[in-house]
N, CA, C and O of each residue as an XYZ file, in Angstrom:
500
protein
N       0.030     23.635     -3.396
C       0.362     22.501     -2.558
C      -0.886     21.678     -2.253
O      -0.991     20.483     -1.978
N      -1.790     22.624     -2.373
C      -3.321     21.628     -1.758
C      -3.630     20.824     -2.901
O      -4.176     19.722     -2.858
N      -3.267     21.410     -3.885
C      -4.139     20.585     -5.020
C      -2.695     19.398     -5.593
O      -3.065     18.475     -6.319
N      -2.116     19.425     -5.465
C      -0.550     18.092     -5.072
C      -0.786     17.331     -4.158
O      -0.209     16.246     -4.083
N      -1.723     17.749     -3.231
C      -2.085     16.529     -2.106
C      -3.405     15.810     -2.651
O      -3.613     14.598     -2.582
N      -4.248     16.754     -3.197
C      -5.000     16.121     -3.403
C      -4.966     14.772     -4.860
O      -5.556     13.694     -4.927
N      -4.010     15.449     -5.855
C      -3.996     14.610     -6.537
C      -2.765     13.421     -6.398
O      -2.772     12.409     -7.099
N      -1.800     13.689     -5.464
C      -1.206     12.430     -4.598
C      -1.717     11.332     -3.856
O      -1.162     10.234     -3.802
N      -3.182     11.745     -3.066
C      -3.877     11.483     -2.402
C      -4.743     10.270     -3.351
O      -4.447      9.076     -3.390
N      -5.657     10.806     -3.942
C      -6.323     10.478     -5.094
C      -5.610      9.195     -5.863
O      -6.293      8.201     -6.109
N      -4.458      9.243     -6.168
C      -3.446      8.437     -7.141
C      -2.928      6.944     -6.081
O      -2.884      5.754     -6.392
N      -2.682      7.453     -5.118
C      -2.406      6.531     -4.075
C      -3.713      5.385     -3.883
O      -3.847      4.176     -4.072
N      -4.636      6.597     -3.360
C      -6.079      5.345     -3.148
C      -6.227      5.153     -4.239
O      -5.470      4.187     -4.338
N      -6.694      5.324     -5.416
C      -6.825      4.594     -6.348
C      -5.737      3.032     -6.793
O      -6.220      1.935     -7.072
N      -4.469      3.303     -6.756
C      -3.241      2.216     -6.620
C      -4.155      1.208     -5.666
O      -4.665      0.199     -6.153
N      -4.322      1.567     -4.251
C      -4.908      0.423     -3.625
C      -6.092      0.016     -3.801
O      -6.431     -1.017     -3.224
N      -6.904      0.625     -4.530
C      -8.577      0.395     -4.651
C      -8.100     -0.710     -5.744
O      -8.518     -1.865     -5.660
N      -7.049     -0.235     -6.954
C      -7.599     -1.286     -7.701
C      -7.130     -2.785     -7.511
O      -7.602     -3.836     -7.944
N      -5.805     -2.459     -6.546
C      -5.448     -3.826     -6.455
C      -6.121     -4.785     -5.309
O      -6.257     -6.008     -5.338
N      -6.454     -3.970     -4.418
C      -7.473     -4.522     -3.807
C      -8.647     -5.585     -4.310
O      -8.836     -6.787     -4.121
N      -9.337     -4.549     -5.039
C     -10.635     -5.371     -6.185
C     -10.369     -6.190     -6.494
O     -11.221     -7.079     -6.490
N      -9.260     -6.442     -6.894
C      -8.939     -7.072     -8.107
C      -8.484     -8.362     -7.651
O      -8.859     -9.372     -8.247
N      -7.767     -8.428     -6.724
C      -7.723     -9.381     -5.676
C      -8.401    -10.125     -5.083
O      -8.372    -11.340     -5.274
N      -9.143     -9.553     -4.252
C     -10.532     -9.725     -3.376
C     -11.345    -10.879     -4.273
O     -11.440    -12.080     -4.021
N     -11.958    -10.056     -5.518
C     -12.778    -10.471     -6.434
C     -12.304    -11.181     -7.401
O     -12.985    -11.335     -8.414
N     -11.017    -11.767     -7.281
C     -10.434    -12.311     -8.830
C     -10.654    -11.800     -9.823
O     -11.044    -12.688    -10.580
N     -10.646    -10.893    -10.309
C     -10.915    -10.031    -11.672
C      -9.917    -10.584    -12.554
O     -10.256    -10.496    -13.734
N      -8.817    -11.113    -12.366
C      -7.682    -11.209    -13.011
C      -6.922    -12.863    -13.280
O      -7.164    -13.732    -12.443
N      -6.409    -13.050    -13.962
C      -5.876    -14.677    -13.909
C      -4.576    -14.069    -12.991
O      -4.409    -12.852    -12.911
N      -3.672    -15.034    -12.306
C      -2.704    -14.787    -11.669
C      -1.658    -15.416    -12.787
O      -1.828    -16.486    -13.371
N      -0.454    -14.448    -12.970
C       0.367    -14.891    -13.866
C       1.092    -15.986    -13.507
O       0.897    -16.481    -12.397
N       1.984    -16.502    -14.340
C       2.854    -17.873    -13.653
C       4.178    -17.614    -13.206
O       5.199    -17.430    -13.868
N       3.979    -17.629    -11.842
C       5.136    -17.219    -11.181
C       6.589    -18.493    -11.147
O       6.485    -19.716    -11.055
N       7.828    -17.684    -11.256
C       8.853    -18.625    -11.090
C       9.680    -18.200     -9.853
O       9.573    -17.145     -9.228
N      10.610    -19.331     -9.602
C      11.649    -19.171     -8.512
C      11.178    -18.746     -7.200
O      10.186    -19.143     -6.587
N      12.191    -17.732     -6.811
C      11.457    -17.499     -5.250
C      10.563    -16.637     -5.345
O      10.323    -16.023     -4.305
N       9.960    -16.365     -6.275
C       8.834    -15.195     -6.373
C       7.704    -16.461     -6.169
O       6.683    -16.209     -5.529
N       7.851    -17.418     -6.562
C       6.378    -18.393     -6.503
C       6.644    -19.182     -5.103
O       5.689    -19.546     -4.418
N       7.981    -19.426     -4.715
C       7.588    -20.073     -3.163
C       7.200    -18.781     -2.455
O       6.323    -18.729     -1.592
N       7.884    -17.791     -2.861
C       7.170    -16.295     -1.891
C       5.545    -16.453     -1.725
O       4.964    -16.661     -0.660
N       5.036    -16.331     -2.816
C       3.684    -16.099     -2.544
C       2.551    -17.498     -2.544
O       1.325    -17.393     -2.577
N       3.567    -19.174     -2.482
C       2.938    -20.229     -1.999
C       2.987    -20.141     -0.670
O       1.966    -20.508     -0.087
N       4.047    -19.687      0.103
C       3.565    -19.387      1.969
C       2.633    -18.469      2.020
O       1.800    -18.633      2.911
N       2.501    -17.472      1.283
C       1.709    -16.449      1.765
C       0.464    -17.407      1.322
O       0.250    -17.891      2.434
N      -0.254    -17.860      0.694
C      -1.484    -18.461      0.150
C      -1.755    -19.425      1.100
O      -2.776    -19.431      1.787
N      -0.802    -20.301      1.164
C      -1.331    -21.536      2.579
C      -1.431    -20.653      3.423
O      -2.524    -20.951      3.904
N      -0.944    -19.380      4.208
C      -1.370    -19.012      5.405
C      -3.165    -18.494      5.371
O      -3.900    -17.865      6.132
N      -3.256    -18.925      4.517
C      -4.931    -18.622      3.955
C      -5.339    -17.620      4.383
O      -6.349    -17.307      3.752
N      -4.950    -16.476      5.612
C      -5.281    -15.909      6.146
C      -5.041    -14.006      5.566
O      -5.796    -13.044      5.422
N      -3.555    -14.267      5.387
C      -3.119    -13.172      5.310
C      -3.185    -12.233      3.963
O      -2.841    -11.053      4.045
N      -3.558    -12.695      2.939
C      -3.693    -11.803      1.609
C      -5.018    -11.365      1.892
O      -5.158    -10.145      1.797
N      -6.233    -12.145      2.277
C      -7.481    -11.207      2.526
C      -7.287    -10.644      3.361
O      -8.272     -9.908      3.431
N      -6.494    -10.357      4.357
C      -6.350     -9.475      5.464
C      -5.670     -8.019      4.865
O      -6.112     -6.877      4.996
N      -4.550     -8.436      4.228
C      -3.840     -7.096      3.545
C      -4.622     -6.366      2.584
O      -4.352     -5.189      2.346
N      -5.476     -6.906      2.066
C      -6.346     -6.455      1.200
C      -7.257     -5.987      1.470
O      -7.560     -4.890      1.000
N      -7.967     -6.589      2.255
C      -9.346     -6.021      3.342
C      -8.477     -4.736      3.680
O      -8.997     -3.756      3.148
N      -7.328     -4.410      4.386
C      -6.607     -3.015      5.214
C      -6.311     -2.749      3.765
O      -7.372     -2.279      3.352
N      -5.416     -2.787      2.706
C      -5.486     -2.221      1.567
C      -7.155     -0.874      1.182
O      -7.121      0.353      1.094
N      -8.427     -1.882      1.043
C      -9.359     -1.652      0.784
C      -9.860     -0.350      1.571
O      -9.999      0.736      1.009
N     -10.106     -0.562      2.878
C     -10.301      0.536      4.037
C      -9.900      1.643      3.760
O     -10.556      2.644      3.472
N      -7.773      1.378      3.910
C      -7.208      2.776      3.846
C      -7.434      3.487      2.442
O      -7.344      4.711      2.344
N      -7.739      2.652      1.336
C      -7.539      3.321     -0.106
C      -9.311      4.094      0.059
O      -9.588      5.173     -0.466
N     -10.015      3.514      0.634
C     -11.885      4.227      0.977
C     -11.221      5.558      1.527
O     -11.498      6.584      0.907
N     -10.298      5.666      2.724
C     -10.017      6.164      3.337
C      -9.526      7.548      2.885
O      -9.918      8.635      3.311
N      -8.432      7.268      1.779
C      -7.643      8.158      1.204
C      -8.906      8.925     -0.039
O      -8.910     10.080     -0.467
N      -9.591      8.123     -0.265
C     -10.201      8.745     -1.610
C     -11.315      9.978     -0.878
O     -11.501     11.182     -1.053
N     -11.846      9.013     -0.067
C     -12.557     10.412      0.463
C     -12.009     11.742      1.631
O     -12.809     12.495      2.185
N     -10.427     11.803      1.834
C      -9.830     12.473      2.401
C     -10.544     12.275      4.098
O     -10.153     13.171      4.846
N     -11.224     11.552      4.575
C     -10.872     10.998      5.766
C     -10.313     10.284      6.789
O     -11.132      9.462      7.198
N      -9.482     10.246      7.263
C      -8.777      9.628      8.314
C      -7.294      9.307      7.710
O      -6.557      8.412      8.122
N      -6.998     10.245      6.621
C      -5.950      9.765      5.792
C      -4.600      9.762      6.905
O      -3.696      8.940      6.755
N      -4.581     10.629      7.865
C      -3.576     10.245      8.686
C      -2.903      8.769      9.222
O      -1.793      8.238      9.276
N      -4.563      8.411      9.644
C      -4.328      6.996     10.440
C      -4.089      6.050      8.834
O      -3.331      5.082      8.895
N      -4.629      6.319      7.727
C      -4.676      5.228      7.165
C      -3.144      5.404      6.116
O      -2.792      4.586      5.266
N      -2.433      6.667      6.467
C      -0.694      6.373      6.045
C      -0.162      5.581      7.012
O       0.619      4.657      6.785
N      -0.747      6.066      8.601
C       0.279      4.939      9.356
C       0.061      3.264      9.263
O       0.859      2.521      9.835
N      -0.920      2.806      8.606
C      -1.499      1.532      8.711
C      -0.895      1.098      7.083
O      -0.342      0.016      6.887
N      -1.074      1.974      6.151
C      -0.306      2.009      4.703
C       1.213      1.741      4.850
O       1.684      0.664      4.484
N       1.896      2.615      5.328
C       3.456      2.243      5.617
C       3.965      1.343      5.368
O       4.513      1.026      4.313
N       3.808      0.556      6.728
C       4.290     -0.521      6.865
C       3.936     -1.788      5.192
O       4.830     -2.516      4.760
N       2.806     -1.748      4.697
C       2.561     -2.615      3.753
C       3.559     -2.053      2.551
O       4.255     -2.832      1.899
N       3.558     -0.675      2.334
C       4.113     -0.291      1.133
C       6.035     -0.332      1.398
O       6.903     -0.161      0.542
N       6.172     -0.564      2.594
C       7.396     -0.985      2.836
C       7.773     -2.383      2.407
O       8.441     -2.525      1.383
N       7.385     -3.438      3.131
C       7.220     -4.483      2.535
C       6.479     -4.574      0.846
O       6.296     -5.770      0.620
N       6.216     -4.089      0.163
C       5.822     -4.077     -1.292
C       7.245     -3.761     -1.924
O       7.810     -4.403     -2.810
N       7.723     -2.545     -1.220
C       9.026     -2.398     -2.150
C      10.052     -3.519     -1.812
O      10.924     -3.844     -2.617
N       9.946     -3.958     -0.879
C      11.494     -4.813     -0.052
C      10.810     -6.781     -1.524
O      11.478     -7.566     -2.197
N       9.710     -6.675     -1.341
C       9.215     -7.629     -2.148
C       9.817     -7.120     -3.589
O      10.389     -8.042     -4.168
N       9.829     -5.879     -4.309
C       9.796     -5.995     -5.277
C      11.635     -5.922     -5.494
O      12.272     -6.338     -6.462
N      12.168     -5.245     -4.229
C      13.784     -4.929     -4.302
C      14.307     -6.466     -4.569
O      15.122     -6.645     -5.474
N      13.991     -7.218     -4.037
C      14.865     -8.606     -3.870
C      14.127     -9.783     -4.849
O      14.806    -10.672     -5.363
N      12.676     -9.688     -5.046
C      12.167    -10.240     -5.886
C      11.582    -10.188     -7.390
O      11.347    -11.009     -8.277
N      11.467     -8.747     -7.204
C      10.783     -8.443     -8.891
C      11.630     -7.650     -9.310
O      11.117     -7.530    -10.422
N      12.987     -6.640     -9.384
C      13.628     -6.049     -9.188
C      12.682     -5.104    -10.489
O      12.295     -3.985    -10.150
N      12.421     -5.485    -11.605
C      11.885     -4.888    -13.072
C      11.166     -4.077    -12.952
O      11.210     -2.979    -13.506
N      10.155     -4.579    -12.000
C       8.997     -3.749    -11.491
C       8.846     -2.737    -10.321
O       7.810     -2.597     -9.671
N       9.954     -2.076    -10.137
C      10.374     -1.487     -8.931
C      10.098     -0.069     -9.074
O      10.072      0.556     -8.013
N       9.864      0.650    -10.251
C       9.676      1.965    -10.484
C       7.986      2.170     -9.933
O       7.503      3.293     -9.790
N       7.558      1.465     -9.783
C       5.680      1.346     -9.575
C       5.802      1.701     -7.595
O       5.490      2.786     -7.106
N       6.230      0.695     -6.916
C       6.583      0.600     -5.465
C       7.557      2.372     -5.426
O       7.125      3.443     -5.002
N       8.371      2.190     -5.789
C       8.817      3.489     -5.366
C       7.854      5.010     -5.431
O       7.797      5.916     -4.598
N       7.235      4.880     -6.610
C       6.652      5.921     -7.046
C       5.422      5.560     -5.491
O       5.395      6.528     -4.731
N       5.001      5.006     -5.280
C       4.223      4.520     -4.194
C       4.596      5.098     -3.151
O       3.926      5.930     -2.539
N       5.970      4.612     -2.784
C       6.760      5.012     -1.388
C       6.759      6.397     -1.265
O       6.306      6.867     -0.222
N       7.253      7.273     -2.285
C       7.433      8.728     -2.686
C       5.898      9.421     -2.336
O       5.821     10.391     -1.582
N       4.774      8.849     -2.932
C       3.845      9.401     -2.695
C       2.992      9.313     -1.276
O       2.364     10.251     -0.785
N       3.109      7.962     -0.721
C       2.765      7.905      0.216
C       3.837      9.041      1.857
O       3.352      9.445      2.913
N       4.980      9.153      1.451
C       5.940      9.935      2.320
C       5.813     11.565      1.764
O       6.170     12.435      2.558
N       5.458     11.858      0.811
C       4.737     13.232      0.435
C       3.966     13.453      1.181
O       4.216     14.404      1.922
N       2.655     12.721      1.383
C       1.595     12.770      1.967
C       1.612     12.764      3.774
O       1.007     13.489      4.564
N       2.750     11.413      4.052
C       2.599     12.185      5.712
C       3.219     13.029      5.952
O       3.049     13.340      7.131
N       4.098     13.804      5.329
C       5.262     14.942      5.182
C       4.051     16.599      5.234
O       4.376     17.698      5.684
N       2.784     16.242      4.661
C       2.297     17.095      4.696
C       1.557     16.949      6.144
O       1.376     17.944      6.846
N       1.095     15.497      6.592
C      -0.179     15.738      7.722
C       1.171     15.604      8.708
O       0.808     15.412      9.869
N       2.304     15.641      8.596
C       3.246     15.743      9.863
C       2.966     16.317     11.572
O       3.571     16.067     12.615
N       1.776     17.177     11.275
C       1.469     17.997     12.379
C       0.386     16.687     13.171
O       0.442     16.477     14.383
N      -0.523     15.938     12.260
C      -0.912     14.741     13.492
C      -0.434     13.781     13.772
O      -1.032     12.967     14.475
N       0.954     13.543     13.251
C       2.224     12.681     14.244
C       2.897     13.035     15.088
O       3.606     12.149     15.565
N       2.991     13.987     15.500
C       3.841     15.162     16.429
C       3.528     14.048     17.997
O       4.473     13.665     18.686
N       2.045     13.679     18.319
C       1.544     13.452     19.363
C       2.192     12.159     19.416
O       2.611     11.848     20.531
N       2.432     11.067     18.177
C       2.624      9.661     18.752
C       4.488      9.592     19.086
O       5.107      8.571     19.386
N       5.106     11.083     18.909
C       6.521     10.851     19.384
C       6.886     11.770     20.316
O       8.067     12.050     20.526
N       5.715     12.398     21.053
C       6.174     12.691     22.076
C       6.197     11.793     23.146
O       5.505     10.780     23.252
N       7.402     12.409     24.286
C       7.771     11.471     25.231
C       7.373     12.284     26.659
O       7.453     13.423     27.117
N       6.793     10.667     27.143
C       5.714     11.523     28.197
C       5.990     10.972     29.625
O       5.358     11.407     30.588
């Protein structure tokens, strides 16, 4: 089981390290988007704000995960994005949906194992 976390662990931050980079740094041409997949990600671009932000937290938690520190906090801060990644790819990319899931799966493996340092944020006090 330890060595399933670790290479869950490992596979995950890496997923965000590279898209991160790759992002961040333009490494990549951006393909040519159609329909609502390209007004999708023309709001997100005028908000000028928010793709370096997801990416910057992308970047952190995937540092995070690779060196097995703080991987707790950085599934709960992961979640929420890899939720929205799949709901993006459910309604918009539908093709590319086996990548996000395999994501979702691994990332819910992983707090399934650190379950014992969430215990504290649902107790009721």
């Amino acid at each position: 089981m330890k060595i399933a976390v670790i290479i869950v662990r490992t596979l995950v931050g890496l997923m965000f390290l590279f898209s991160s980079v790759v992002v961040l740094f333009n490494l990549m041409p951006h393909p040519e988007l159609k329909g609502n997949v390209k007004v999708f990600m023309e709001g997100i671009v005028a908000s000028v704000y928010l793709m370096p932000l997801i990416k910057i937290t992308e970047l952190v938690c995937a540092i995070a995960l690779l060196t097995g520190r703080y991987v707790a906090l950085a599934l709960v801060v992961l979640f929420p994005i890899i939720v929205n990644i799949v709901f993006y790819h459910s309604f918009l990319g539908p093709a590319d949906l086996p990548v996000p899931i395999a994501l979702l799966l691994g990332i819910l493996f992983l707090a399934y194992t650190k379950r014992e340092s969430y215990k504290p944020l649902f107790a009721a006090k």
